[in-house]
GUDOKOL-149877 format. One record per residue (C-alpha): residue in three letters; residue number from 0; z, y, x. Coordinates in steps of 0.05 Angstrom, whole numbers, plus 5000, padded with zeros to 4 digits. Layout:
BEGIN
{aa:ALA, i:NUM, w:Z, v:Y, u:X}
...
! end
This chain:
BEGIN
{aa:UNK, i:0, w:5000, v:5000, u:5000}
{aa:UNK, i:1, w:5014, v:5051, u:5055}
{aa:UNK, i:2, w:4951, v:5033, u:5093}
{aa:UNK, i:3, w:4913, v:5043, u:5040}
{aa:UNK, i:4, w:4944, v:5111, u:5022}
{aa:UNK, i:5, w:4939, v:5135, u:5090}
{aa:UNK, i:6, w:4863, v:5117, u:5079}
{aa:UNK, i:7, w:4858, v:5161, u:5023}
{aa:UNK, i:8, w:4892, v:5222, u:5060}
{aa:UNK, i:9, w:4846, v:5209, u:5122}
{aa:UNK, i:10, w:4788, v:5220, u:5078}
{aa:UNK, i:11, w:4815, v:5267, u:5034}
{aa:UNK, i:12, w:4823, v:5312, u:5097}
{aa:UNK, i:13, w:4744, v:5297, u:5127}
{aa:UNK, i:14, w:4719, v:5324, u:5057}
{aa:UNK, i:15, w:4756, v:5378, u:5067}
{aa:UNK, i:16, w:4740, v:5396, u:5133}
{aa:UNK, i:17, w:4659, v:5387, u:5114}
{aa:UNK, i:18, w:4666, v:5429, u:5064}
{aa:UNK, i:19, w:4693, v:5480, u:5100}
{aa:UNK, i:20, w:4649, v:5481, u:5158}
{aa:UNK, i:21, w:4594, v:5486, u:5102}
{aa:UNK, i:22, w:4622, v:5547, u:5080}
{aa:UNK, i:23, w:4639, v:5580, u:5153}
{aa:UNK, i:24, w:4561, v:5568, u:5166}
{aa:UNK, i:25, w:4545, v:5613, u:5099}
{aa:UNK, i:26, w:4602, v:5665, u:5112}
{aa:UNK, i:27, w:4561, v:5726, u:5143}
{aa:UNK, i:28, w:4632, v:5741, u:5168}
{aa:UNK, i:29, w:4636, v:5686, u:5200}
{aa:UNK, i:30, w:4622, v:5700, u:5286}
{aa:UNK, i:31, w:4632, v:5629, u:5304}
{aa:UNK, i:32, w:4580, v:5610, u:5252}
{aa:UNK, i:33, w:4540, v:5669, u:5259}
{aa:UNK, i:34, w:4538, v:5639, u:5333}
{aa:UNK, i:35, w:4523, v:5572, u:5324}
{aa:UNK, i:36, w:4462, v:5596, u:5277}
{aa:UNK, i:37, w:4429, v:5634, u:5328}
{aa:UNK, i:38, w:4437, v:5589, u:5388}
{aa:UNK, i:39, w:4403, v:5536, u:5338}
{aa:UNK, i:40, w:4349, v:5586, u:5324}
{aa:UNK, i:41, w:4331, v:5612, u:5391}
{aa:UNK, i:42, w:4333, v:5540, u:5416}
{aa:UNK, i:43, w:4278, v:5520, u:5352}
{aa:UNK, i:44, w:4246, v:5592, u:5376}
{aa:UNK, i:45, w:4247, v:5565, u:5451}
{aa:UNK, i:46, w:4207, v:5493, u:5433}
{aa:UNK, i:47, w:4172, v:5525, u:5394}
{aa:UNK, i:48, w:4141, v:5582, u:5437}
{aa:UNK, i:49, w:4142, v:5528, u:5501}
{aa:UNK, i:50, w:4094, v:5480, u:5445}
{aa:UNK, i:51, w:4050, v:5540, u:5425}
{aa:UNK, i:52, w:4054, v:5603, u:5463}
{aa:UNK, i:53, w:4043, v:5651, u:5414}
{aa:UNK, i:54, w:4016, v:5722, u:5428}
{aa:UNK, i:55, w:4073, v:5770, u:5433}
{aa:UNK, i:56, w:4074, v:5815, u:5376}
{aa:UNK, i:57, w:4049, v:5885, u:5373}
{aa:UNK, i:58, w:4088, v:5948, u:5384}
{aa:UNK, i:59, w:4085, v:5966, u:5310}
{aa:UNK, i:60, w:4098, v:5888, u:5289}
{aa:UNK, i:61, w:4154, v:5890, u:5326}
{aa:UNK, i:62, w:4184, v:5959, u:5306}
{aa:UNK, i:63, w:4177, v:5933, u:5236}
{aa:UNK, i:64, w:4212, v:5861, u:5256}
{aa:UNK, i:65, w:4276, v:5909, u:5277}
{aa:UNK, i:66, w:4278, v:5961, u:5217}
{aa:UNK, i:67, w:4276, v:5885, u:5177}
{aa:UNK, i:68, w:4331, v:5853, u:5213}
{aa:UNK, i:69, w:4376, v:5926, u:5217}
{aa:UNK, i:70, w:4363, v:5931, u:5138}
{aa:UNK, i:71, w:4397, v:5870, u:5136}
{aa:UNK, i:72, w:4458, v:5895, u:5184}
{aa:UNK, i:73, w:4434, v:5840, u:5235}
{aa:UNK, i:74, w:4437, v:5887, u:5300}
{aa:UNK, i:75, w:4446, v:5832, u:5351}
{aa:UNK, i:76, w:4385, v:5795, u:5331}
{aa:UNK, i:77, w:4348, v:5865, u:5332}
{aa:UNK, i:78, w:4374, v:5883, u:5399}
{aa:UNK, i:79, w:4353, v:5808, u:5429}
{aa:UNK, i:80, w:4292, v:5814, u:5396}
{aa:UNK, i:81, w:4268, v:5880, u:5423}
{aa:UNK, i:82, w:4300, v:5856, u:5499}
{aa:UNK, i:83, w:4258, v:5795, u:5490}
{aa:UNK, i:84, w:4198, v:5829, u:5473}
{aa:UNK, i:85, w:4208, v:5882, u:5517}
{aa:UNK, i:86, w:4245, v:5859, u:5581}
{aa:UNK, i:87, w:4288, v:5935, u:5582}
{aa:UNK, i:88, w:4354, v:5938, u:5596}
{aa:UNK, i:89, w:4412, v:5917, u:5539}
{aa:UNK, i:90, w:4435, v:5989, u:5542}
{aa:UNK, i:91, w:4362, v:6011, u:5530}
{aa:UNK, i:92, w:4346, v:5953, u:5476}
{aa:UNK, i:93, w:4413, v:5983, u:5433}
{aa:UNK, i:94, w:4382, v:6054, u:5440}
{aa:UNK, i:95, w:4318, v:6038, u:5422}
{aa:UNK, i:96, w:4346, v:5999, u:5360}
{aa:UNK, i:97, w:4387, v:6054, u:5335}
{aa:UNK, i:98, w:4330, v:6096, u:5342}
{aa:UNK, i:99, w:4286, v:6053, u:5304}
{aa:UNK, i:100, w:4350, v:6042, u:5256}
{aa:UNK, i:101, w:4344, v:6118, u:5243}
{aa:UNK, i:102, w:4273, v:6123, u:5232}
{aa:UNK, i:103, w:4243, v:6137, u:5298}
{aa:UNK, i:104, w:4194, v:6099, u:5340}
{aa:UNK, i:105, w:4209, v:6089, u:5407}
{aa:UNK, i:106, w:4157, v:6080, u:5472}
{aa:UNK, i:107, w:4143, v:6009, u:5497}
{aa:UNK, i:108, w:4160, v:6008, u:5581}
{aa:UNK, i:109, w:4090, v:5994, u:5617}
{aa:UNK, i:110, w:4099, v:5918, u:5636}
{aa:UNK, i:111, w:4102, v:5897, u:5712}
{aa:UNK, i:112, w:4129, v:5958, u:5730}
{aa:UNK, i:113, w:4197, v:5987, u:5742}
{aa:UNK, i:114, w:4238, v:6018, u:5671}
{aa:UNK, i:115, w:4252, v:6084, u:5700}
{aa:UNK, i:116, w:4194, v:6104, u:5738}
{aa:UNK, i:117, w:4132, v:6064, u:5723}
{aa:UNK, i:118, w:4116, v:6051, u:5792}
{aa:UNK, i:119, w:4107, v:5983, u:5826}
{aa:UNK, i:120, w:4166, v:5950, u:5858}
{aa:UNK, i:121, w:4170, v:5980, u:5930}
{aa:UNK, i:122, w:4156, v:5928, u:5993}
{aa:UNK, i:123, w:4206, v:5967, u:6030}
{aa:UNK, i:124, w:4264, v:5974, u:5970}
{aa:UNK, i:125, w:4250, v:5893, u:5975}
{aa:UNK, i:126, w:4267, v:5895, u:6047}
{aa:UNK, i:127, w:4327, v:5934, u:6042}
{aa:UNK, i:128, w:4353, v:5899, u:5989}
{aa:UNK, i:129, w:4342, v:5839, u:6028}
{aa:UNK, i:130, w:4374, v:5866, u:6081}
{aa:UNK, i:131, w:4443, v:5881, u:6040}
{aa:UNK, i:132, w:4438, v:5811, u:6016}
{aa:UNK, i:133, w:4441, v:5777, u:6087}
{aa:UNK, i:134, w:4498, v:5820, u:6105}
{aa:UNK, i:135, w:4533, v:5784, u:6049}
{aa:UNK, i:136, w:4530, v:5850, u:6004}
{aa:UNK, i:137, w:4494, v:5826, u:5949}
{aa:UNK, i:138, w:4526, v:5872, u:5903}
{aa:UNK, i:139, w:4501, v:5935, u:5934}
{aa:UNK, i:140, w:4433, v:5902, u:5942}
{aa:UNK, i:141, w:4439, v:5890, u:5867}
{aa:UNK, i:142, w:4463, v:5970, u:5857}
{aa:UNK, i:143, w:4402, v:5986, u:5896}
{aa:UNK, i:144, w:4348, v:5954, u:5851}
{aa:UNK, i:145, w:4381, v:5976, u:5788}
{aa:UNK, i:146, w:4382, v:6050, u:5815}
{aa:UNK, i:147, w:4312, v:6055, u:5838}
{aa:UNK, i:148, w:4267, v:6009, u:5786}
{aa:UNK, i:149, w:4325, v:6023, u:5724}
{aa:UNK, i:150, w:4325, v:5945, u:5721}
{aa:UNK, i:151, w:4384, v:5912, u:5681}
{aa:UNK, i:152, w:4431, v:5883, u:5707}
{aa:UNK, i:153, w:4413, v:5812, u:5692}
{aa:UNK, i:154, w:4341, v:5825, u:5718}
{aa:UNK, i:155, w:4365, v:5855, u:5787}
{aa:UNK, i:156, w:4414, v:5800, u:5805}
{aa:UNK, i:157, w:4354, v:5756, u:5792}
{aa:UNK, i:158, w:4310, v:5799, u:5835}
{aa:UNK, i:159, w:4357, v:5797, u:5889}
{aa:UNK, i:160, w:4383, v:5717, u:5888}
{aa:UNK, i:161, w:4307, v:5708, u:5893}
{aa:UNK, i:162, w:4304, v:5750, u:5960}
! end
């Protein structure tokens, strides 16, 4: 009698807990959830753009994808998507997103080129950077490519491991 009542409890308490994490995955308030979601979606994104690279979307396409996700108060996803599309900065990607938020366009950066002053990558910034990095200062070699190409900081550490 007491196995089978612990039986019961045991999966009285696993329909509760599914039904529960049904209804954290539905609660917009929910950051865990919210989370989960769009790791699941960016990894579905991921296969799917590795399966069939799709042309990236035009500059008014993707000003319209933002105003539609910051009418529906999804800023994050706006703010990855315009970073993805655009490869700026995160500070610059929330700028441009509150611009757009407001009404505004914003300008595309030129592609292949540095943020701040649309110029190629200097050879010699390279070789100072490099320089900083085999002194075992990577961090100023890291503060050196963000200050002259406006780089993020993400992109710049990658810049510099690859020196």
């Amino acid at each position: 009698m007491t196995g089978i009542l612990i039986a019961v409890i045991v999966l009285l308490l696993a329909v509760i807990g599914l039904l529960l994490a049904r209804r954290r995955r539905h609660d917009p308030t929910d950051l865990l959830g919210f989370a989960m979601a769009a790791r699941e979606a960016e990894h579905a994104r991921s296969t799917r753009t590795a399966s069939a690279a799709a042309p990236a979307p035009s500059a008014d396409a993707l000003v319209q994808q933002v105003r539609m996700l910051m009418n529906q108060r999804q800023k994050i996803p706006a703010v990855k998507l315009w970073r993805d599309a655009t490869g700026v900065s995160l500070a610059d990607a929330v700028r441009a997103v509150e611009l757009i938020a407001a009404g505004g366009t914003p300008s595309l950066p030129p592609t292949g080129m540095a943020a701040k002053t649309g110029q190629p990558v200097s050879p010699l910034l390279m070789a100072n950077a490099r320089n900083l990095k085999l002194q075992g200062r990577p961090i100023e070699a890291i503060k050196l490519v963000r200050q002259h190409t406006g780089m993020g900081l993400r992109e710049a550490k990658d810049v510099v491991d690859a020196l």
